[in-house]
C-alpha positions as CSV (number, residue, x, y, z in Angstrom):
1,X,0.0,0.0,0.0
2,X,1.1,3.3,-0.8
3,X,2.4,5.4,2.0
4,X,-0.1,8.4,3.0
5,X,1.5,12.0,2.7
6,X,1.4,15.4,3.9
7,X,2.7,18.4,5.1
8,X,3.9,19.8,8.6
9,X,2.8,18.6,11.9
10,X,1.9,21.6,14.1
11,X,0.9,22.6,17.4
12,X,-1.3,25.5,19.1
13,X,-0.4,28.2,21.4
14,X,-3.4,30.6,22.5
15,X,-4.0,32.9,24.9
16,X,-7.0,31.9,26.9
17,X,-6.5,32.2,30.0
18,X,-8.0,29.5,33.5
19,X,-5.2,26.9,32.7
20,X,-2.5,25.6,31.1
21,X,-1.4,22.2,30.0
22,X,0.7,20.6,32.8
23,X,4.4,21.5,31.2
24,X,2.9,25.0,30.0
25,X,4.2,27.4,32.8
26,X,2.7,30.8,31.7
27,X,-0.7,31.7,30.8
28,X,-0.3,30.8,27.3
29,X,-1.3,26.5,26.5
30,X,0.5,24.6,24.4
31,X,-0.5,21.4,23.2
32,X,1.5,18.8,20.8
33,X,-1.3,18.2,17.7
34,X,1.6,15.4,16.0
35,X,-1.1,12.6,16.3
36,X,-4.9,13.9,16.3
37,X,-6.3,17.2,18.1
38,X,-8.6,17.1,21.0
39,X,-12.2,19.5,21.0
40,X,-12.1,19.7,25.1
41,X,-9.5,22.6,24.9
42,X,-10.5,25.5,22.8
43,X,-6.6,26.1,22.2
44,X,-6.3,22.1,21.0
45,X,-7.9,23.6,17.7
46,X,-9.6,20.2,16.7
47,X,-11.0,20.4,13.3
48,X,-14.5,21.9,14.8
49,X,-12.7,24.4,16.3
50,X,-10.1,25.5,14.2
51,X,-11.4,28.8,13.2
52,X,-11.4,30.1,17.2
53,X,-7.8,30.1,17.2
54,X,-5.9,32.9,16.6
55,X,-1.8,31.7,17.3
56,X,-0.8,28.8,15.5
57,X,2.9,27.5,16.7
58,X,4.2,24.9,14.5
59,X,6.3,22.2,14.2
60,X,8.2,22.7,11.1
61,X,8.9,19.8,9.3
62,X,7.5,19.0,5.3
63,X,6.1,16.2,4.9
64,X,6.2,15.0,1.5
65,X,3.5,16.5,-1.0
66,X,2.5,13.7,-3.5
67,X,-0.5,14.6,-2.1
68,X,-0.8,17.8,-3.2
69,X,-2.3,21.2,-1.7
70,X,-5.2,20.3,-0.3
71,X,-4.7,17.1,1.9
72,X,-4.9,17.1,5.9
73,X,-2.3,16.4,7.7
74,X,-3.2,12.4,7.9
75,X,-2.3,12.5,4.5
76,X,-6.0,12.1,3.2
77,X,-7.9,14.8,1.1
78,X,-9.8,17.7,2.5
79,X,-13.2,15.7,1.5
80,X,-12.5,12.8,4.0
81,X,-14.1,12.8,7.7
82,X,-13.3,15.8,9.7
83,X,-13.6,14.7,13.2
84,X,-10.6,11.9,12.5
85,X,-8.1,13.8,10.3
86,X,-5.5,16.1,11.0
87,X,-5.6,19.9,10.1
88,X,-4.1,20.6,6.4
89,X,-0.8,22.3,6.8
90,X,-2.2,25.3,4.7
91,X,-4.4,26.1,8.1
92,X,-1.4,25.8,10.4
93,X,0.8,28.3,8.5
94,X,-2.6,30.7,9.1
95,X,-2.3,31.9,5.6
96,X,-5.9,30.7,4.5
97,X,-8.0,30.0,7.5
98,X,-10.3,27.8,5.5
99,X,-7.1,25.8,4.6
100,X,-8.3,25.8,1.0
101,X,-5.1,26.2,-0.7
102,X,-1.9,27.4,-0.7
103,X,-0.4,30.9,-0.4
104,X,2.9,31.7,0.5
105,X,3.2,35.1,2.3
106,X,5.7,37.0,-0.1
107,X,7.8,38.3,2.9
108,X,8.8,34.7,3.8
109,X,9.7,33.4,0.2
110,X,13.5,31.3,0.6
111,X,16.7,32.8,-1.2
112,X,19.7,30.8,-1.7
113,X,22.0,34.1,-1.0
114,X,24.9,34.1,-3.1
115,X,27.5,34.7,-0.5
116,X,27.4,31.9,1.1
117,X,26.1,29.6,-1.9
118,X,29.5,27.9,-1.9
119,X,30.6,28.2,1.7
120,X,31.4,24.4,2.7
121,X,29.2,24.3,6.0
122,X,26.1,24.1,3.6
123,X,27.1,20.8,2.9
124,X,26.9,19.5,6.4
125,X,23.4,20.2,5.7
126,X,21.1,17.0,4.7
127,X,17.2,16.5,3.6
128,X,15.8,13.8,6.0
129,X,13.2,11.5,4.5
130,X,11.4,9.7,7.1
131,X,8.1,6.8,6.9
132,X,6.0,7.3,10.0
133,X,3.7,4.3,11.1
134,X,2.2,5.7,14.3
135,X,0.1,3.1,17.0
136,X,-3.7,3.4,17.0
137,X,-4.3,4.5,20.5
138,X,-7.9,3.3,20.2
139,X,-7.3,-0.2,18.6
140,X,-3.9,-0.4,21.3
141,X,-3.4,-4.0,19.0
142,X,-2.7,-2.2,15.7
143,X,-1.0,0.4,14.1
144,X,-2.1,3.4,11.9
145,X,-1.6,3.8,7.9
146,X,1.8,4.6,7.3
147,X,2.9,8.1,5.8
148,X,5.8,10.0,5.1
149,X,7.8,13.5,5.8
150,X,10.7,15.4,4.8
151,X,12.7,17.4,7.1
152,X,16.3,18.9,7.7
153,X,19.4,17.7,9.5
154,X,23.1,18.1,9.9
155,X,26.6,16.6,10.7
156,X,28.0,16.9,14.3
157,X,31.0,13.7,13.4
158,X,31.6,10.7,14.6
159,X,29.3,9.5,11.9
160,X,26.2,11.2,13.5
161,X,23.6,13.8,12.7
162,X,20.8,15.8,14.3
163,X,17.5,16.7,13.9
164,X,14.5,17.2,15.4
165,X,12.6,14.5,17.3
166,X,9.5,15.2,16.1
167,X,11.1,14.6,12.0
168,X,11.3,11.2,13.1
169,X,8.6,10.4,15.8
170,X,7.0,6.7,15.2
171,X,9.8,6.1,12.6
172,X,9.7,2.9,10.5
173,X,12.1,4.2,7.7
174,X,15.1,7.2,8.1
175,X,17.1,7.9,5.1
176,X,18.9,10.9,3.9
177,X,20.5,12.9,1.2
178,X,23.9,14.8,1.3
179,X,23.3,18.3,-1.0
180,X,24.2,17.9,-4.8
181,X,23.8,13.5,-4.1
182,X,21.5,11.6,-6.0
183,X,21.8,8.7,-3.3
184,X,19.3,8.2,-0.4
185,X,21.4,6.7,2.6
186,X,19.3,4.7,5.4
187,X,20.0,6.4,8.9
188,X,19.7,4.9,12.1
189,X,17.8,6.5,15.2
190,X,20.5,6.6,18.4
191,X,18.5,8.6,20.6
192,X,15.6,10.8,20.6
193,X,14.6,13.3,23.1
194,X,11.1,14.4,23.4
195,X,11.2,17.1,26.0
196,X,14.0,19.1,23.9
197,X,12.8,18.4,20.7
198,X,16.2,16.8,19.3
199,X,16.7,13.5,17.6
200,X,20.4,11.8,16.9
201,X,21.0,10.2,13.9
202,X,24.1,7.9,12.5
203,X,24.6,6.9,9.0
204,X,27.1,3.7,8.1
205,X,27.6,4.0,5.1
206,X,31.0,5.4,4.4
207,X,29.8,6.7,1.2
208,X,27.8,8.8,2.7
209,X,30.9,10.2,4.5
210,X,33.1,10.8,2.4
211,X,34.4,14.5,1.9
212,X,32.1,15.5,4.4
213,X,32.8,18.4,7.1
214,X,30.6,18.3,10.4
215,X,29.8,21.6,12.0
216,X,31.4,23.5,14.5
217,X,29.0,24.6,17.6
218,X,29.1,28.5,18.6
219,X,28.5,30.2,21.7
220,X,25.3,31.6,22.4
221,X,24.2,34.8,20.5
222,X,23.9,38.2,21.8
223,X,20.5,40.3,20.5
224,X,20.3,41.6,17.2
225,X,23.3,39.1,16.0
226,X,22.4,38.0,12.4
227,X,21.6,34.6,12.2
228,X,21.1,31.9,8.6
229,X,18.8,29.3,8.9
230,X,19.6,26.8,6.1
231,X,17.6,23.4,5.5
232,X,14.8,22.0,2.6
233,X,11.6,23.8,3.5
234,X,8.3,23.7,1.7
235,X,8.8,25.2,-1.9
236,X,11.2,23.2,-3.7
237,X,14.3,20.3,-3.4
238,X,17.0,22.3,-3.2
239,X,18.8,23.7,-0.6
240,X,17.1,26.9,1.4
241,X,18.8,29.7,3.4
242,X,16.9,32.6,4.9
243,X,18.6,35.2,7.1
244,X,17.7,36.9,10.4
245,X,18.3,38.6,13.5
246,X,18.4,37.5,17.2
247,X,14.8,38.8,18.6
248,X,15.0,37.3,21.9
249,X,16.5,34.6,24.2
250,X,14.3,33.5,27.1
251,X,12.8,30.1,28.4
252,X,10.3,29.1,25.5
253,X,7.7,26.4,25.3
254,X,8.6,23.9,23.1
255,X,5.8,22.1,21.0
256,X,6.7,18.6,20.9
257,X,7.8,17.9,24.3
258,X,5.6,20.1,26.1
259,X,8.3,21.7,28.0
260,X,10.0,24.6,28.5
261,X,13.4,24.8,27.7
262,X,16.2,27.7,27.2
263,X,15.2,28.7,23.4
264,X,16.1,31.8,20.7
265,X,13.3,33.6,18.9
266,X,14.5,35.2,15.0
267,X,12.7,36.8,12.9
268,X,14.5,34.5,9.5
269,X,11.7,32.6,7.7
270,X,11.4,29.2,9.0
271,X,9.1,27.2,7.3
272,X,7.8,23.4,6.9
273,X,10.8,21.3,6.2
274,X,13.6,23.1,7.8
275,X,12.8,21.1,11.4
276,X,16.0,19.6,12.0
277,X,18.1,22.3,10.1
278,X,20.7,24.8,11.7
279,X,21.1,27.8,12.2
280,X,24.6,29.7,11.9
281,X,25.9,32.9,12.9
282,X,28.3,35.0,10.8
283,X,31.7,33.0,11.6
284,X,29.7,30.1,10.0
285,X,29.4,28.3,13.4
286,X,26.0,26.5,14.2
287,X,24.1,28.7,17.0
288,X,21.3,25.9,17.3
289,X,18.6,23.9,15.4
290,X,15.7,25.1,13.6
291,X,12.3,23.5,14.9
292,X,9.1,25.7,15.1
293,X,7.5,28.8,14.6
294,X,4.8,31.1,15.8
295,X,2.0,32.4,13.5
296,X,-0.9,34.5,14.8
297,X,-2.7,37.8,13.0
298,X,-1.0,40.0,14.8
299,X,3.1,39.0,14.2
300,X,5.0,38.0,11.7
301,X,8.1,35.9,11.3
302,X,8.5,34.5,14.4
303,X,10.5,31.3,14.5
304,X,12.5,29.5,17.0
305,X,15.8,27.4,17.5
306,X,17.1,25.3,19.6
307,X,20.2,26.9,21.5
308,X,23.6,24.6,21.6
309,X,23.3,24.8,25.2
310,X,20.3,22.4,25.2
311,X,21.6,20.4,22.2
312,X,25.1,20.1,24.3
313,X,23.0,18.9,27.3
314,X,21.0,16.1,24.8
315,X,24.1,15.0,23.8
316,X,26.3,14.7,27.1
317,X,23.3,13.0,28.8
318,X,23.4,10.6,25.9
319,X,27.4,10.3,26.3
320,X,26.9,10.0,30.0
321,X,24.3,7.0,30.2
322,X,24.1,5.5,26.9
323,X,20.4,6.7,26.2
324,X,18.7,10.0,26.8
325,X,17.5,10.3,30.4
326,X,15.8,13.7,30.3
327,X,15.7,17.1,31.6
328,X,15.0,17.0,35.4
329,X,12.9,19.1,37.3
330,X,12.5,20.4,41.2
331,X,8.6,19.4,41.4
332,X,7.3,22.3,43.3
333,X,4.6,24.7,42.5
334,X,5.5,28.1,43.0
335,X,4.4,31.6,44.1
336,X,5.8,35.0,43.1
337,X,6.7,37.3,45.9
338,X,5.8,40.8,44.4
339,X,3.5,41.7,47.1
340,X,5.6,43.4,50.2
341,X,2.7,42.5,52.2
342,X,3.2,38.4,51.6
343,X,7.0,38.9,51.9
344,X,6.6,40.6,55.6
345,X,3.9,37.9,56.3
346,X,6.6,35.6,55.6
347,X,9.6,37.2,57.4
348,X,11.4,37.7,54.3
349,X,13.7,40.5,54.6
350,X,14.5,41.4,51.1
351,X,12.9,41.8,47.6
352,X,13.8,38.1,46.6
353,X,12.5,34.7,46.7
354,X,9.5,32.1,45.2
355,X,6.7,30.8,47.7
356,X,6.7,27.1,47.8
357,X,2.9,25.8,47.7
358,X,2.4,22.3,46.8
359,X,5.1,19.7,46.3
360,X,5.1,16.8,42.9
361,X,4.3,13.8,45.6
362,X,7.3,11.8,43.6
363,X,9.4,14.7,43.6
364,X,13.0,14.4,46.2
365,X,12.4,18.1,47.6
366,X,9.2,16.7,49.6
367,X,11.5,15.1,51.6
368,X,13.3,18.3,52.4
369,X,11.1,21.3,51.7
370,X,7.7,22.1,53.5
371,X,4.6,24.1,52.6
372,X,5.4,27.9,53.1
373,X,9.1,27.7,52.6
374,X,10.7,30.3,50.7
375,X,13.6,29.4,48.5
376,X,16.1,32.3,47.8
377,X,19.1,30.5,46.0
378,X,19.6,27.8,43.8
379,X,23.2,26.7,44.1
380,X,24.1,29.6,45.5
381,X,22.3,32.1,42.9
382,X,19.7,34.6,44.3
383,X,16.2,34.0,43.4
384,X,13.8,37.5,42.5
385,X,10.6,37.5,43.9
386,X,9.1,37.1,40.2
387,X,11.0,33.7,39.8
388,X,13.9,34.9,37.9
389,X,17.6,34.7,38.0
390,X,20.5,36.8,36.8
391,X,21.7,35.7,33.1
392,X,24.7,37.0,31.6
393,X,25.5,40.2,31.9
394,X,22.7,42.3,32.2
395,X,19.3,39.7,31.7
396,X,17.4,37.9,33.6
397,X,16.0,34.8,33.0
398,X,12.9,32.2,34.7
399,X,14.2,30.2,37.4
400,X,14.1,27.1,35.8
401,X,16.4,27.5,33.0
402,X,19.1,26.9,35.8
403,X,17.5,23.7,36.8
404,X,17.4,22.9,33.0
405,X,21.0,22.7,33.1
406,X,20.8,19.8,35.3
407,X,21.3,16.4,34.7
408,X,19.0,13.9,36.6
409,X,20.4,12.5,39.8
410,X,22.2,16.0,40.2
411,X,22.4,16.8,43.7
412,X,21.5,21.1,44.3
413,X,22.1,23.6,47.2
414,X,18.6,24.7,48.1
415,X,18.4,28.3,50.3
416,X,15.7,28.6,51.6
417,X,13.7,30.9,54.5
418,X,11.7,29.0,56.9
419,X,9.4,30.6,59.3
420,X,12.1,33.6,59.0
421,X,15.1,31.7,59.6
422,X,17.4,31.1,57.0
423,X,18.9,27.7,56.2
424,X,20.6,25.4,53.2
425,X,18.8,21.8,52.5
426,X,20.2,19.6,49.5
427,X,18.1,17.8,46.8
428,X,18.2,15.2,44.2
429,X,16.9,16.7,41.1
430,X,14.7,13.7,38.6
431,X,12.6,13.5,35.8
432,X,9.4,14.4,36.3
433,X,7.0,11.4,36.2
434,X,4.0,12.2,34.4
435,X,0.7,10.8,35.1
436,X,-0.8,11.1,32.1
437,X,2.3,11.1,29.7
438,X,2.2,12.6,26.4
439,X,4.2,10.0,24.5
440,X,4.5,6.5,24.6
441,X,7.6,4.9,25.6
442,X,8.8,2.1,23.3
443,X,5.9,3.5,21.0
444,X,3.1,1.0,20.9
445,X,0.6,1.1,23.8
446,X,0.1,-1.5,26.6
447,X,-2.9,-3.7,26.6
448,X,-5.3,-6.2,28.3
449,X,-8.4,-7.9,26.9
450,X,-11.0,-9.7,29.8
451,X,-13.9,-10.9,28.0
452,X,-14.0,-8.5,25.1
453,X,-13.5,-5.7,27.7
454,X,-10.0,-3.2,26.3
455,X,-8.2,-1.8,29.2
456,X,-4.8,0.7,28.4
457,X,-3.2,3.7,30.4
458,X,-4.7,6.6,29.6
459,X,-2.2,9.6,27.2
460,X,-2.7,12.6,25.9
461,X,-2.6,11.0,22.7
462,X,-5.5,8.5,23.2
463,X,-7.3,11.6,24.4
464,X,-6.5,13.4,21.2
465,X,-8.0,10.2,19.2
466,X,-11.0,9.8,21.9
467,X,-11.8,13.7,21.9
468,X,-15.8,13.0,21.6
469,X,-16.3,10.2,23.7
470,X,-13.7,11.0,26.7
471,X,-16.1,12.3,29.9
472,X,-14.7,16.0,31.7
473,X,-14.0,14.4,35.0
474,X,-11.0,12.3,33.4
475,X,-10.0,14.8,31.2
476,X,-9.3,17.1,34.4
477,X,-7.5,14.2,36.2
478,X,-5.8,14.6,32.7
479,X,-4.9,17.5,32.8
480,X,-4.2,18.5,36.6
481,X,-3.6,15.4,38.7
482,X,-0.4,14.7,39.9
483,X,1.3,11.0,39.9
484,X,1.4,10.0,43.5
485,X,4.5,7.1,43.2
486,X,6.5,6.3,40.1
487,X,4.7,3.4,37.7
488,X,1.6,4.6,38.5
489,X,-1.4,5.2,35.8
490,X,-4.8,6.2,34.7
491,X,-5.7,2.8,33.6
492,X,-9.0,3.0,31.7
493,X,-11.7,0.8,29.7
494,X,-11.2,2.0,26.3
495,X,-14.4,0.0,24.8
496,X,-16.2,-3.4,25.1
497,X,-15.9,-5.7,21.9
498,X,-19.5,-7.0,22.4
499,X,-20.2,-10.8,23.2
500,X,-22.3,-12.7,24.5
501,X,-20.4,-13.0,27.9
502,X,-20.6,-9.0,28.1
503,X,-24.0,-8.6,27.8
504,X,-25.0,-5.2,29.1
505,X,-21.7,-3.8,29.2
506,X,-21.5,-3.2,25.2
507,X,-21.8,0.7,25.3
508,X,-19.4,1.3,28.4
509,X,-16.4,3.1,26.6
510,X,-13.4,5.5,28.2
511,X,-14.3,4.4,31.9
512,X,-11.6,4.7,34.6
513,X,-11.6,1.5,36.3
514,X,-10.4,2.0,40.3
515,X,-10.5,-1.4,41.8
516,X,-10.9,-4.8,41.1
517,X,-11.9,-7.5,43.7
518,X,-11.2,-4.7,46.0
519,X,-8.2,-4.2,45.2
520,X,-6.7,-0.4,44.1
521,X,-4.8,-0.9,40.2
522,X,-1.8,1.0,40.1
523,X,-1.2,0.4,36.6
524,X,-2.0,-1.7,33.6
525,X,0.7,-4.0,34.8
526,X,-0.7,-4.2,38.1
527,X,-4.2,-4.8,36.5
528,X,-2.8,-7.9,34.3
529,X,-2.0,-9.6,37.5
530,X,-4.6,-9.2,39.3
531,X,-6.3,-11.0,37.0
532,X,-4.1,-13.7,36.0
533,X,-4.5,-14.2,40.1
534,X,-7.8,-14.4,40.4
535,X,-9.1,-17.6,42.2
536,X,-12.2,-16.4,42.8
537,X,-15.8,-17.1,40.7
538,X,-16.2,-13.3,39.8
539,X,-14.1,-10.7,38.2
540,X,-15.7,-7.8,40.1
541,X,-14.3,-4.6,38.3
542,X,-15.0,-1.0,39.6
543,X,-15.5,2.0,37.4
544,X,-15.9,5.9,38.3
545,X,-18.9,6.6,40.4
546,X,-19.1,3.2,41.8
547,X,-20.0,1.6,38.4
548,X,-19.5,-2.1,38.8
549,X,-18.7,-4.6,36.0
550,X,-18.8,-8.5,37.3
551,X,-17.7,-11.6,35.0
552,X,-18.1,-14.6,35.7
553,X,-14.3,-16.0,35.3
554,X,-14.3,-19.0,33.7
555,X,-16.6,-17.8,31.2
556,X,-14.6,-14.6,30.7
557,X,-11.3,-17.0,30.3
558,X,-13.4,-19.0,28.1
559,X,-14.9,-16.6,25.8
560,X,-11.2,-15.0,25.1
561,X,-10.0,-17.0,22.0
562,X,-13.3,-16.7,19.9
563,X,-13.5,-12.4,20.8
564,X,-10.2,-12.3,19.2
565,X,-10.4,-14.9,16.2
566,X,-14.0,-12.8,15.5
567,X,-12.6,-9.5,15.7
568,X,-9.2,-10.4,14.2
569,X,-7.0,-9.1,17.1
570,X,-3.4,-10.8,17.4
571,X,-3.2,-11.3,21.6
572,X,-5.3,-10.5,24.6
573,X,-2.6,-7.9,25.3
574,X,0.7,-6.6,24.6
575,X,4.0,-8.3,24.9
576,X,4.9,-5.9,27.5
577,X,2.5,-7.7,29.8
578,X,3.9,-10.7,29.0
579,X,6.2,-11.2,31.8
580,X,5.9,-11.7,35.9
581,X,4.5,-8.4,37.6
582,X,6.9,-6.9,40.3
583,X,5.7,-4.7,42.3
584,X,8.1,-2.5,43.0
585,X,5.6,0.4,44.2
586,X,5.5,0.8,48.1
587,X,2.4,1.0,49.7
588,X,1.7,3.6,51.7
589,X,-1.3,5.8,53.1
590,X,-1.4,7.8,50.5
591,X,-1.6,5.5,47.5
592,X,-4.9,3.4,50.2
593,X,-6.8,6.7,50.6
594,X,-10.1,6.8,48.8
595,X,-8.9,9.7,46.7
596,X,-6.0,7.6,45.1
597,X,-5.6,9.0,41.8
598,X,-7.9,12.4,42.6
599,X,-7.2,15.9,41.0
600,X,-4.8,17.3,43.7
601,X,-4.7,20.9,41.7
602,X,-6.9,23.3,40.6
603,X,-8.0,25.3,37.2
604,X,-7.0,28.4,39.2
605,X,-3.2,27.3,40.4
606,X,-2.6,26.1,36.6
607,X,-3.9,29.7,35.1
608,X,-2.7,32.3,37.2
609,X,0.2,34.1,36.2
610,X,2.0,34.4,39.8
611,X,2.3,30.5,40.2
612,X,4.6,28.3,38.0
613,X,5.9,24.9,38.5
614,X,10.0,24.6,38.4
């Protein structure tokens, strides 16, 4: 079967204020739209609601056009069923709002200038060509129809490249092309960091190779240094170099990975296809990596790279551990300290410091911070009562980007004020474990069929698939619960494949299931288990709102070989599942209280600008 095509993936940022999504620290939201959009959040703009938003951020990779103009961004035409497609690229670059067509602004039309049409760094540039088969969150058992992208990437040595993470997200196929090279070389995917948007890349072929120059990495530029962003963007095969200054350098929330990360705003063209691509500074030395832009009716020509002190931290975490471990994070929500009033409440002498207000359960710091501390210093750098730190010479810069240039298991001086007393605790900085995570490790979802009945972890990119049928009470444990113990998970019943030994249960569908035979499931591990232990007559499951499923067992165990012969599914669940459960989780009070798995944080702490979660 041919392979579906289209253009860029893309994602949403819109002012809207009452929340943000759970990595979004300001009052903007950003969601990742690189499987399908959800309709519960306005700024998710689903294809019903695509015409309310005004800022379109995105991801800026090409996928391939075969397709021509007007398909969506599943690769099918613009006729095909709205609710389950992706928005057509046209719409994300918010040229035509009806996504009818294409029209290239005539300020961001590509040059090839001829200055630097010869320089030899341009060759260290190469046009990714990538086959994406993505899982089918819904049918957990399958996978979607395959299609394919185009993007940008570059030579660091040592027989490696980079690119963007999202160029090569649910990868089957990586090849690429050298500039002026007829040959397509297949590429092999090392590493691939979500959070930070970067993907790493080797090639074996020595071929490919040969004559070949890597880049040299450059500091970090100063505002209003010129900038050239060079890849193979939307418009043509050939090389593509645009030019720009330095607008801005500040923590910027970054699409893919729903993060925020250290990141520099230009105002050079960036445009679907150049994901992945670099961008160099005068002296020809690569400044960072090319990966999304912002669109809105109001501004023009706002793009973003990735700094080298991010891609410097990918890569020496990848050095360090063999695999990329992530960016780690403090896990505590915070408060400004504008108000002179709450500082003198708080016997804080000076105009500095960040209230501490609710700790990430899983989080180190909750064994050494308390509710009401103040924390003035991160390794021994003042903290400004508006949760910012001195940066360079004469900036300042949001508190976390110093935590961002930790590694996890980093150990950090903490000063802090405590009922007016000032004292130093230490803290293991981690990942931070999401409850609800927005990609899938290993990339196909976990699975467990009971008598037709499909049970898998809940993600954001389920919800995206589920948008209509997924009820608001889980979508705000979704979006604002916190995980209580690492391993744990939403675990719900995605949909009942009817039979005769589920009779009545047919129409139960995207139902969090809390207990069964009593006991609380942690995860969908957990859940496996617990059945495959069961003794007893009855499989008594419990749903939300005391909802109660019961099976008779034998039956159930029974009934399992003819539900998947008639609906043609491979394995009553995953391979993951396949092995002995450990349980590696320690009970404690919290995870036994009847709220196990409640919303622990409100609408109003998400949305307010004075609170922000380092």
């Amino acid at each position: 079967m041919a392979a579906a095509t289209a253009h860029s993936w893309f994602t949403v940022l819109t002012s809207t204020g009452g929340g943000t999504s759970r990595c979004s620290l300001s009052s903007h939201r950003l969601f990742s739209t690189s499987l399908r959009p959800s309709s519960f959040f306005l700024p998710k703009a689903s294809t019903q609601n695509q015409n309310h938003n005004k800022n379109v951020l995105k991801k800026s990779s090409e996928r391939s056009k075969n397709e021509g103009p007007f398909a969506n961004a599943d690769g099918r035409s613009s006729t095909n069923e709205a609710g389950r497609s992706q928005l057509a690229s046209i719409k994300s670059f918010g040229l035509q709002r009806k996504g009818k067509g294409v029209l290239l602004d005539s300020k961001e039309q590509q040059v090839e200038t001829s200055s630097i049409q010869d320089a030899a760094f341009l060759n260290a540039v190469v046009k990714v060509y990538c086959t994406h088969t993505a899982p089918d969150y819904s049918l957990p058992w399958q996978k979607q129809r395959q299609y394919t992208s185009t993007g940008s990437a570059f030579m660091i040595g040592d027989g490696k490249l980079l690119t963007n993470a999202h160029c090569v997200e649910h990868d089957t196929q990586v090849k690429v092309k050298k500039r002026g090279d007829d040959t397509k070389y297949v590429a092999k995917v090392l590493a691939r960091g979500v959070e930070c948007d970067i993907a790493l890349l080797s090639v074996e072929s020595k071929d490919f190779w040969e004559g070949a120059e890597p880049l040299r990495f450059g500091r970090l530029p100063r505002l209003q240094d010129a900038v050239t962003v060079v890849g193979y963007p939307l418009g043509g095969d050939t090389i593509s170099v645009t030019k720009g200054v330095v607008s801005r350098i500040e923590v910027t929330s970054y699409a893919h990975g729903s993060s925020e990360l250290l990141g520099i705003q230009i105002d050079a063209a960036i445009n679907p296809g150049n994901s992945g691509g670099p961008a160099f500074n005068d002296d020809g030395d690569c400044i960072g990596v090319a990966f999304q832009v912002y669109r809105s009716d109001d501004a023009e020509n706002i793009g973003y790279v990735i700094p080298t002190t991010v891609v410097s931290h990918f890569l020496e975490d990848y050095e360090r551990n063999g695999k990329y471990c992530g960016f780690p994070c403090l896990g505590v929500l915070l408060q400004k300290l504008e108000n002179p009033a709450l500082r003198a409440c708080l016997k804080v002498p000076s105009n500095e410091g960040v209230l501490v207000r609710k700790f990430e359960p899983t989080s180190d710091v909750s064994n050494v911070l308390k509710e009401g501390d103040v924390i003035v210093s991160f390794d021994g750098v003042h903290v400004g009562s508006e949760g910012t730190v001195p940066f360079r010479s004469s900036e300042r810069i949001a508190f976390r980007y110093l935590i961002s240039q930790k590694f996890s298991g980093d150990s950090v001086e903490l000063g802090i004020i405590r009922a007016g007393e000032f004292m130093k605790v230490q803290a293991v900085l981690k990942p931070r474990v999401h409850l609800v995570p927005y990609h899938i490790e290993g990339g196909q979802p976990s699975y467990i069929i009971v008598a037709g009945l499909v049970f898998t972890p809940l993600s954001e990119p389920l919800i995206e698939e589920e948008e209509d049928s997924i009820g608001l009470k889980l979508l705000t444990k979704a979006r604002y619960s916190l995980a209580k113990f690492e391993g744990q998970q939403i675990v719900v019943l995605s949909q009942v494949l009817a039979n005769e030994v589920n009779i009545g249960y047919e129409d139960m569908s995207n139902e969090q299931v809390l207990k069964l035979n009593g006991t609380r499931i942690k995860n969908i591990h957990h859940l496996a288990h617990l059945v495959d232990s069961c003794k007893g007559k009855y499989l008594v499951f419990e749903f939300e709102d005391n909802f109660l499923v019961v099976l008779e067992r034998e039956a159930a165990l029974d009934a399992s070989a003819s539900i998947l012969k008639d609906y043609g599914i491979p394995a009553e669940r995953s391979s993951d599942l396949m092995g002995a459960y450990v349980d590696s989780i320690e009970q404690s009070e919290a995870t036994n209280q009847q709220n196990f798995g409640d919303s622990p944080v409100s609408n109003m702490e998400f949305g307010s600008e004075g609170l922000l979660w380092a």
